[in-house]
PyMOL CGO cylinders between C-alpha atoms (Angstrom):
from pymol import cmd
from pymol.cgo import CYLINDER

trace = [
    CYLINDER, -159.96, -94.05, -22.71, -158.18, -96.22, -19.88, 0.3, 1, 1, 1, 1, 1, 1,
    CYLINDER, -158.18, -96.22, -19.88, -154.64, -95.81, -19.63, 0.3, 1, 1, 1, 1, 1, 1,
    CYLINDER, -154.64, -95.81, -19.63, -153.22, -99.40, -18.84, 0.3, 1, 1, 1, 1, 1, 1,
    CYLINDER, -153.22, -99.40, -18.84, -149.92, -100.15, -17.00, 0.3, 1, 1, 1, 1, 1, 1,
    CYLINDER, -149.92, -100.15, -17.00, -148.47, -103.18, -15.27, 0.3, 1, 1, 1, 1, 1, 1,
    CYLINDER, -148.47, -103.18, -15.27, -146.93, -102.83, -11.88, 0.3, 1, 1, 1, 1, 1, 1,
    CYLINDER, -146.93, -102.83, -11.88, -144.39, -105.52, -10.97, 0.3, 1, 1, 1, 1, 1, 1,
    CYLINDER, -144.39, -105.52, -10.97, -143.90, -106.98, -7.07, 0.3, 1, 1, 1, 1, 1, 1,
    CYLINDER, -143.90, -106.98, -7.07, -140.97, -109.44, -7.65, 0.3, 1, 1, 1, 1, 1, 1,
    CYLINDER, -140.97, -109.44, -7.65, -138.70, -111.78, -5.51, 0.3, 1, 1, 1, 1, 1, 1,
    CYLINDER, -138.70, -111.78, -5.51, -140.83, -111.29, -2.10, 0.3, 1, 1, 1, 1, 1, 1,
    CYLINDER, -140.83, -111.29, -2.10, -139.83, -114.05, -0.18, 0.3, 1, 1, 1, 1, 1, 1,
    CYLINDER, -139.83, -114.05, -0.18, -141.67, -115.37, 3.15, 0.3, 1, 1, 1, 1, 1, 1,
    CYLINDER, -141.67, -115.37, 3.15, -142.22, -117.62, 5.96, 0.3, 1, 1, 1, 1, 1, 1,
    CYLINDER, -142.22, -117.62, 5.96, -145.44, -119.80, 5.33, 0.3, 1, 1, 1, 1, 1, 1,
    CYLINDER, -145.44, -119.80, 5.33, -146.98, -122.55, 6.40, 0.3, 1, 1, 1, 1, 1, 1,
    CYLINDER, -146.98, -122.55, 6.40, -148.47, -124.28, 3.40, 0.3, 1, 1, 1, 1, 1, 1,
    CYLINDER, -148.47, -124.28, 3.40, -148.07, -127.79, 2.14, 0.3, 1, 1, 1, 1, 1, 1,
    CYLINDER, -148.07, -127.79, 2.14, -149.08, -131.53, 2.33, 0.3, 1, 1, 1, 1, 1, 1,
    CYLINDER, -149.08, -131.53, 2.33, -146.78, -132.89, 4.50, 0.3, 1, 1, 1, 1, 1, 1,
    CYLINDER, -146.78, -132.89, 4.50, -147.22, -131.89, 7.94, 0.3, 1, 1, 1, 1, 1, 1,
    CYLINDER, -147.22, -131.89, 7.94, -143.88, -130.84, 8.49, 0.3, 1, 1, 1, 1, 1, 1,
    CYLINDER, -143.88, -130.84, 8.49, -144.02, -128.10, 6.19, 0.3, 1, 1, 1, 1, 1, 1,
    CYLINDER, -144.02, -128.10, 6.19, -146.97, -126.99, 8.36, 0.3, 1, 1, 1, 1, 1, 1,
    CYLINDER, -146.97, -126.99, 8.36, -145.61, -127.33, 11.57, 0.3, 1, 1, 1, 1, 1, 1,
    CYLINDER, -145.61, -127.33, 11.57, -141.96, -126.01, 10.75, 0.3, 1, 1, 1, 1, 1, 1,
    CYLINDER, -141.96, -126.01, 10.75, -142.91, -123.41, 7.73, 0.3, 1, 1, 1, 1, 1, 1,
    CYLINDER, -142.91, -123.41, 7.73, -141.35, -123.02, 4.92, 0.3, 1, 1, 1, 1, 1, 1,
    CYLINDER, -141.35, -123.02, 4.92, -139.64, -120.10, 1.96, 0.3, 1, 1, 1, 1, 1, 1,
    CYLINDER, -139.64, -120.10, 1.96, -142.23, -119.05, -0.04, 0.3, 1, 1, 1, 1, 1, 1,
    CYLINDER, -142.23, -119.05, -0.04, -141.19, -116.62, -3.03, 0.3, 1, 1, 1, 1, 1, 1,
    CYLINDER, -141.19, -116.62, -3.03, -144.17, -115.25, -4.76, 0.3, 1, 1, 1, 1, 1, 1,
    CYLINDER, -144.17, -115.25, -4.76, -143.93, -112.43, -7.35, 0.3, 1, 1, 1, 1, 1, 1,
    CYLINDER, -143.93, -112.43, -7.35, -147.19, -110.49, -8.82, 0.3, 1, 1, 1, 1, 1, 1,
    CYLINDER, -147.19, -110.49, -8.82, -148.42, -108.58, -12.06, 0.3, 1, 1, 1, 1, 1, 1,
    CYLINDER, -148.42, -108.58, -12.06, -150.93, -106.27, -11.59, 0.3, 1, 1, 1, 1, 1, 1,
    CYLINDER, -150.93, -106.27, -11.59, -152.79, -104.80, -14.74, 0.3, 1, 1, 1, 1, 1, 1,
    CYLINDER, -152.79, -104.80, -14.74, -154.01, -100.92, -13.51, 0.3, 1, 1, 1, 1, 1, 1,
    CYLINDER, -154.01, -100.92, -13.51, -155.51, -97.89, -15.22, 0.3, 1, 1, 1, 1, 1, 1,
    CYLINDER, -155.51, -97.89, -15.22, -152.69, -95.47, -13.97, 0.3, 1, 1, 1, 1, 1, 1,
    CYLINDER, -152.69, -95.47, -13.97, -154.98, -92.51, -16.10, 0.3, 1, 1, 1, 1, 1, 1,
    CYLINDER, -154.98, -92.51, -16.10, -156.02, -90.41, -12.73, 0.3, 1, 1, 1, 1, 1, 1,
    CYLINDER, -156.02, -90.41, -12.73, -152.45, -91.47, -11.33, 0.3, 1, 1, 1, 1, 1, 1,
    CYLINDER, -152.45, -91.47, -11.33, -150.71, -90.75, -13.89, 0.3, 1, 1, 1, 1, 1, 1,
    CYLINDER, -150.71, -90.75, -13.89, -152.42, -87.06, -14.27, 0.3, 1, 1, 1, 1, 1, 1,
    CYLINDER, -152.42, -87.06, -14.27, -152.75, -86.22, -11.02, 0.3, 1, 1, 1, 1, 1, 1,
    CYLINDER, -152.75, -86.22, -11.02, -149.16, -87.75, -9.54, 0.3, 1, 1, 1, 1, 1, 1,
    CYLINDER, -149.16, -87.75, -9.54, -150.65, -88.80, -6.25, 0.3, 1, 1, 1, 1, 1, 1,
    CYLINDER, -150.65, -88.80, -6.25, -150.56, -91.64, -4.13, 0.3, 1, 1, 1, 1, 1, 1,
    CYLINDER, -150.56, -91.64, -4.13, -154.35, -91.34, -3.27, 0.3, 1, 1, 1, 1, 1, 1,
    CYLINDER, -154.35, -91.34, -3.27, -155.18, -92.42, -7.28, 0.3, 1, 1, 1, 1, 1, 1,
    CYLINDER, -155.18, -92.42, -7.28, -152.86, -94.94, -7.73, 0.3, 1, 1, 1, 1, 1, 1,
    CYLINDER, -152.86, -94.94, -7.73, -152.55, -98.94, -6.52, 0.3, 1, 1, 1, 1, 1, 1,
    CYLINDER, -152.55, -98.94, -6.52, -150.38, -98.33, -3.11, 0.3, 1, 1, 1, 1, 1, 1,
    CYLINDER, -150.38, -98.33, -3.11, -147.76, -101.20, -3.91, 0.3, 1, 1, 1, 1, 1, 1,
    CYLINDER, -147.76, -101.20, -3.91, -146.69, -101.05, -0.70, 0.3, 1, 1, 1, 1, 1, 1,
    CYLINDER, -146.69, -101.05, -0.70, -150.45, -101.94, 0.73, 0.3, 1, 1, 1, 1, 1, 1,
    CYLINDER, -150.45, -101.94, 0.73, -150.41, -104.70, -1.87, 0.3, 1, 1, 1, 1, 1, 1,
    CYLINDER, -150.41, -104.70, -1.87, -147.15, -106.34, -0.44, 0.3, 1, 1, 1, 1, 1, 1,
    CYLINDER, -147.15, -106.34, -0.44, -148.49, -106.37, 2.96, 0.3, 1, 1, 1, 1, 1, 1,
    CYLINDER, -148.49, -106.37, 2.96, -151.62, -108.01, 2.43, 0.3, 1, 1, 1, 1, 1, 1,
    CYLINDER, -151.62, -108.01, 2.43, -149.47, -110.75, 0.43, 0.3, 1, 1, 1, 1, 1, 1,
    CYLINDER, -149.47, -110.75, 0.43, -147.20, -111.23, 3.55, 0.3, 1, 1, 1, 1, 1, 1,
    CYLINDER, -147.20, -111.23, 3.55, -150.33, -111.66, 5.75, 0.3, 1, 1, 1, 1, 1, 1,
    CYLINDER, -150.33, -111.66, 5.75, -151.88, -114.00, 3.17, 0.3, 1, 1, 1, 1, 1, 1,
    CYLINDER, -151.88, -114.00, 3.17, -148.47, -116.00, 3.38, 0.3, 1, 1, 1, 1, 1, 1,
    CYLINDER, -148.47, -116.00, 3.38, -147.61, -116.06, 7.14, 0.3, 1, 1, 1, 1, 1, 1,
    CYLINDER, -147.61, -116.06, 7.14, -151.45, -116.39, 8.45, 0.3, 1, 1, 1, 1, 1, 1,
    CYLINDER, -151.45, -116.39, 8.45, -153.13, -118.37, 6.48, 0.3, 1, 1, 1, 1, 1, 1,
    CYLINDER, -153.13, -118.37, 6.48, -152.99, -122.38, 5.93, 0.3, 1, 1, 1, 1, 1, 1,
    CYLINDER, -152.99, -122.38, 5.93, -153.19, -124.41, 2.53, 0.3, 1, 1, 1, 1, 1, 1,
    CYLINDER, -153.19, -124.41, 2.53, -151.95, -128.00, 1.53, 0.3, 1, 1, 1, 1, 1, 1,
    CYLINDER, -151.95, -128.00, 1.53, -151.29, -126.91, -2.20, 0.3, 1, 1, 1, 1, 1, 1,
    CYLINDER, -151.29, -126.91, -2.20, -149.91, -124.00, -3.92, 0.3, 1, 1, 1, 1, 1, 1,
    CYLINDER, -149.91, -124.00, -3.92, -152.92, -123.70, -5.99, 0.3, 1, 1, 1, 1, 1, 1,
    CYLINDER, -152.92, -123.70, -5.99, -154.96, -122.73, -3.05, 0.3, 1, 1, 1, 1, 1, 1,
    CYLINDER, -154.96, -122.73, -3.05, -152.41, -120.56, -1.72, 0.3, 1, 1, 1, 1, 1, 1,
    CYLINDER, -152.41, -120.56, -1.72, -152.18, -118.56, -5.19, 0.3, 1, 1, 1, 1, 1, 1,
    CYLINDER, -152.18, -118.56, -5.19, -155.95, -118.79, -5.93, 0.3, 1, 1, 1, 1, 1, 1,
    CYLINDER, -155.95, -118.79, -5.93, -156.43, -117.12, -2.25, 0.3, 1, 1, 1, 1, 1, 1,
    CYLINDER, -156.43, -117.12, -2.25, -153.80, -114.05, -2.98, 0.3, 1, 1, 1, 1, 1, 1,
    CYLINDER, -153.80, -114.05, -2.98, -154.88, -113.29, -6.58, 0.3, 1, 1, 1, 1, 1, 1,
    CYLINDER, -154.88, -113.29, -6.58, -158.97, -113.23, -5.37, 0.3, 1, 1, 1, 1, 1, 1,
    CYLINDER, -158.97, -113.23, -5.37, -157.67, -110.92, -2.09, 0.3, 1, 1, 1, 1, 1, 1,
    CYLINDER, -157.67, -110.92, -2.09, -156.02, -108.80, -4.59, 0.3, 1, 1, 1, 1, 1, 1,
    CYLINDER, -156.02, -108.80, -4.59, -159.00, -108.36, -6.92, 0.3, 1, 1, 1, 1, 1, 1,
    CYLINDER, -159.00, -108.36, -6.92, -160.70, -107.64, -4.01, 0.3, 1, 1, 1, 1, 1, 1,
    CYLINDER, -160.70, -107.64, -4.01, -159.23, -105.34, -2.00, 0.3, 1, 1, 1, 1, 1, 1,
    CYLINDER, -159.23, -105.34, -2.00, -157.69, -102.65, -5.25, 0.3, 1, 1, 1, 1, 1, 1,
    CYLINDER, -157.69, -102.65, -5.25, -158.63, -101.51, -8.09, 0.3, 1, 1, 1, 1, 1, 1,
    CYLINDER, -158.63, -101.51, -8.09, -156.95, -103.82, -10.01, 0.3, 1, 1, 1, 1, 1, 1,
    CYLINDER, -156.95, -103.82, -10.01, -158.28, -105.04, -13.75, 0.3, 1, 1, 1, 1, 1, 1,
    CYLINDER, -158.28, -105.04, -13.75, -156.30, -108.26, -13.17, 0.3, 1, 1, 1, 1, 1, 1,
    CYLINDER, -156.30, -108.26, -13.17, -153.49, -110.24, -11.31, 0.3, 1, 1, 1, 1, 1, 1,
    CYLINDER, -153.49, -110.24, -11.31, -150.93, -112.45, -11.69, 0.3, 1, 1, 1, 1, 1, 1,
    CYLINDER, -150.93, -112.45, -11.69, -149.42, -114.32, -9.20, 0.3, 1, 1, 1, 1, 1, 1,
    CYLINDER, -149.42, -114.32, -9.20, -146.25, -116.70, -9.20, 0.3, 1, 1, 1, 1, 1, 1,
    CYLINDER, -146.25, -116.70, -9.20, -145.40, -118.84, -6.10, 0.3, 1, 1, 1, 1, 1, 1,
    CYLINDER, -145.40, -118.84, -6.10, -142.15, -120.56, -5.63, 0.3, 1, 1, 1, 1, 1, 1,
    CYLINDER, -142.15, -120.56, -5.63, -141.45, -123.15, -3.45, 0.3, 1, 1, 1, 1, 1, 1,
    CYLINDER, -141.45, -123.15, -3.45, -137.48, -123.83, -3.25, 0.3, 1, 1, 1, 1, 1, 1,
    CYLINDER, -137.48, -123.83, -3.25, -137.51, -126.46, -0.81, 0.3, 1, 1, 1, 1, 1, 1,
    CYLINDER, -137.51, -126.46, -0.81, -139.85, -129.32, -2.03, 0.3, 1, 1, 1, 1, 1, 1,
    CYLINDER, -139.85, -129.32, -2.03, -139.73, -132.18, 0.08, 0.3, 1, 1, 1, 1, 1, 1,
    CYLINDER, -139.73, -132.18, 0.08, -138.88, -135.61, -1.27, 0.3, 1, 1, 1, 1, 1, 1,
    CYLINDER, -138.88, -135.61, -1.27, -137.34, -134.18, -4.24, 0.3, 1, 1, 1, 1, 1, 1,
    CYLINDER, -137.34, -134.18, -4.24, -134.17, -133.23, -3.36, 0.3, 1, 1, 1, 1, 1, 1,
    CYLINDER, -134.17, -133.23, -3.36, -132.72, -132.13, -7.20, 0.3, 1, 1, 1, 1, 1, 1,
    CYLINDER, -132.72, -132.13, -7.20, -135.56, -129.86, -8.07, 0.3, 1, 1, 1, 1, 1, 1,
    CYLINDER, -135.56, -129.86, -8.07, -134.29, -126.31, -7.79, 0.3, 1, 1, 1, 1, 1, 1,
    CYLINDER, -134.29, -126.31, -7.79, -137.78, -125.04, -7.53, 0.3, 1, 1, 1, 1, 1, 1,
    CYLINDER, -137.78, -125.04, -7.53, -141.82, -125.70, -8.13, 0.3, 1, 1, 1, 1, 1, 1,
    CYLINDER, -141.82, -125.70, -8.13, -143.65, -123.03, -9.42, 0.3, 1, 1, 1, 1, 1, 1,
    CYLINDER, -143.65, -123.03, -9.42, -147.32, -122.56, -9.67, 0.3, 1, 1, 1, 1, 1, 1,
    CYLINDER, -147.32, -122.56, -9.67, -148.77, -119.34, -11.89, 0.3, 1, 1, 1, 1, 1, 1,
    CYLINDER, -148.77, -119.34, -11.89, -152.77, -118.00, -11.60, 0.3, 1, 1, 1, 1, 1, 1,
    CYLINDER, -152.77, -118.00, -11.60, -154.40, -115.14, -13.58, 0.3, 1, 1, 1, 1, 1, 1,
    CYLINDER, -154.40, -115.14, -13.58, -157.55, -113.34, -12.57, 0.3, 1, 1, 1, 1, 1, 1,
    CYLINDER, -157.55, -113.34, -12.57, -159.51, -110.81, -13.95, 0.3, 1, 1, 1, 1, 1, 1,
    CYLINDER, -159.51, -110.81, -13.95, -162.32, -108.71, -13.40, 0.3, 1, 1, 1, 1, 1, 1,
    CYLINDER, -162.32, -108.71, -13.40, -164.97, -109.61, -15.76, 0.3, 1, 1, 1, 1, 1, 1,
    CYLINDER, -164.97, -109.61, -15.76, -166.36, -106.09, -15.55, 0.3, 1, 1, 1, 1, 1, 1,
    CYLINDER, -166.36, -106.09, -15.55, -163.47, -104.43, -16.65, 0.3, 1, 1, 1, 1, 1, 1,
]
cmd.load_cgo(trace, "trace")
């Protein structure tokens, strides 16, 4: 029987260039994104090594590379592109991933936009 568990990447905030104005792609913006990641931690959690758990640390990188290197005009593209990286690249059953944009141009009294996409793996 899988033993589920939800790991928690919050508050990572980074340099992208993503948005529909071109400003925000020429000058970059804050990005904030936070993740949920839904993992059978049973070998992990028996075994208490690194080699059969979801390396958190891996899972941050490939976020900031999704972030800084890539290019999208909306945030749905953006979070659509990091959840589907994540699926593929771990052994994850699912993902959730929040992206924050602080800064939204033209609307100067919006604290923040926020877009939210959940995957899953339909094999799980």
């Amino acid at each position: 029987m899988a033993e589920l568990a939800r790991i928690t990447l919050s508050d990572i905030s980074l340099v992208g260039y993503h948005g529909y104005h071109e400003a925000e792609k020429e000058l970059g913006q804050r990005f904030e994104v936070d993740l949920e990641l839904t993992v059978d931690i049973t070998k992990a959690g028996r075994s208490d090594r690194l080699a059969d758990a979801v390396n958190y640390e891996k899972v941050y990188k490939l976020v900031d590379k999704v972030v800084r290197e890539d290019r999208f005009s909306l945030l749905e593209a953006l979070a659509t592109d990091i959840a589907t990286s994540v699926l593929e690249s771990f052994e994850v059953r699912g993902v959730i991933v929040r992206i924050r944009k602080p800064n939204v141009p033209h609307c100067p009294n919006l604290g923040h936009v926020e877009m939210e996409v959940s995957r899953g793996r339909v094999d799980a």
